[in-house]
C-alpha positions as CSV (number, residue, x, y, z in Angstrom):
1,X,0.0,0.0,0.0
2,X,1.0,3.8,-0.3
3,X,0.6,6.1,2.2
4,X,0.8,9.4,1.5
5,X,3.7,11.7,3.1
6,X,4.1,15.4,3.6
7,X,8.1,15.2,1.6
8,X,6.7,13.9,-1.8
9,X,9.4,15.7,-3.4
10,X,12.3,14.8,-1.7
11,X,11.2,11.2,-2.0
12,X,11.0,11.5,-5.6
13,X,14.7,13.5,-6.0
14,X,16.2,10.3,-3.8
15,X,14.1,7.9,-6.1
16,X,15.5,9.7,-9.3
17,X,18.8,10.0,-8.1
18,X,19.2,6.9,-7.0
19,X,18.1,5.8,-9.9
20,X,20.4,7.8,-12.4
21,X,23.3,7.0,-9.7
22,X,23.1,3.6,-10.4
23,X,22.8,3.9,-14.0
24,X,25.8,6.2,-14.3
25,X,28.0,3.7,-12.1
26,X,27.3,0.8,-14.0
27,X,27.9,2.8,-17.2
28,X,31.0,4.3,-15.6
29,X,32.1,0.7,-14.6
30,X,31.8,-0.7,-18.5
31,X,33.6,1.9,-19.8
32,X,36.2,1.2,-17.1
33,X,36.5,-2.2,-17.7
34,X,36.3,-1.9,-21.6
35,X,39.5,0.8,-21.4
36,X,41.3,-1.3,-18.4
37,X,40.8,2.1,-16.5
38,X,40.8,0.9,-12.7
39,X,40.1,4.4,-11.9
40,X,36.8,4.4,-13.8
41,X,35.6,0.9,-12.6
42,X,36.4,2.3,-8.8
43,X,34.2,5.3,-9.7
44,X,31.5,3.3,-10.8
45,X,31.5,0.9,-8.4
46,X,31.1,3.9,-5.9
47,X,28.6,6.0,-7.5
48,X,26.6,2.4,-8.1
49,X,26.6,1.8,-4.5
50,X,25.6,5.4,-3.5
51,X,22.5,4.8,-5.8
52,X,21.3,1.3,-4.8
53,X,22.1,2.9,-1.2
54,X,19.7,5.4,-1.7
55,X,17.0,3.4,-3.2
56,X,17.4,0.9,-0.2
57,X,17.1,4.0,2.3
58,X,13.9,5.1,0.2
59,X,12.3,1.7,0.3
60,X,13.0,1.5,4.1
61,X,11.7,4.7,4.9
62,X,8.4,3.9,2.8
63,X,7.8,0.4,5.1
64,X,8.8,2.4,8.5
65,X,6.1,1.4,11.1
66,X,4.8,-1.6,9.3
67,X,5.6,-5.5,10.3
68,X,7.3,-7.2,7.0
């Protein structure tokens, strides 16, 4: 179910940029790995893991309160 919260917005910024976060890592990783660029795949990895972090952090928030 949805329930409806006061911070709609911010929700959807950390939903987009979580989103796009995760997109850009994993593009930043395949470029990384395609040009042997450690530097780029550490990047990606990073920027992946702040956007599935995110995402997570959204998801928990949403099912605060209820049993799982």
């Amino acid at each position: 179910m949805a329930y409806d919260t006061d911070d709609k917005p911010v929700l959807l910024i950390k939903k987009l940029g979580g989103v796009l976060l995760l997109i850009c890592g994993l593009a930043l990783m395949t470029l990384g790995y395609s040009g042997d660029s450690t530097g780029l795949i550490v990047l990606g990895l990073l920027a992946a893991a702040a956007g599935a972090v995110l995402l997570v952090l959204k998801i928990v928030r949403r099912n605060q309160g209820h049993e799982v």
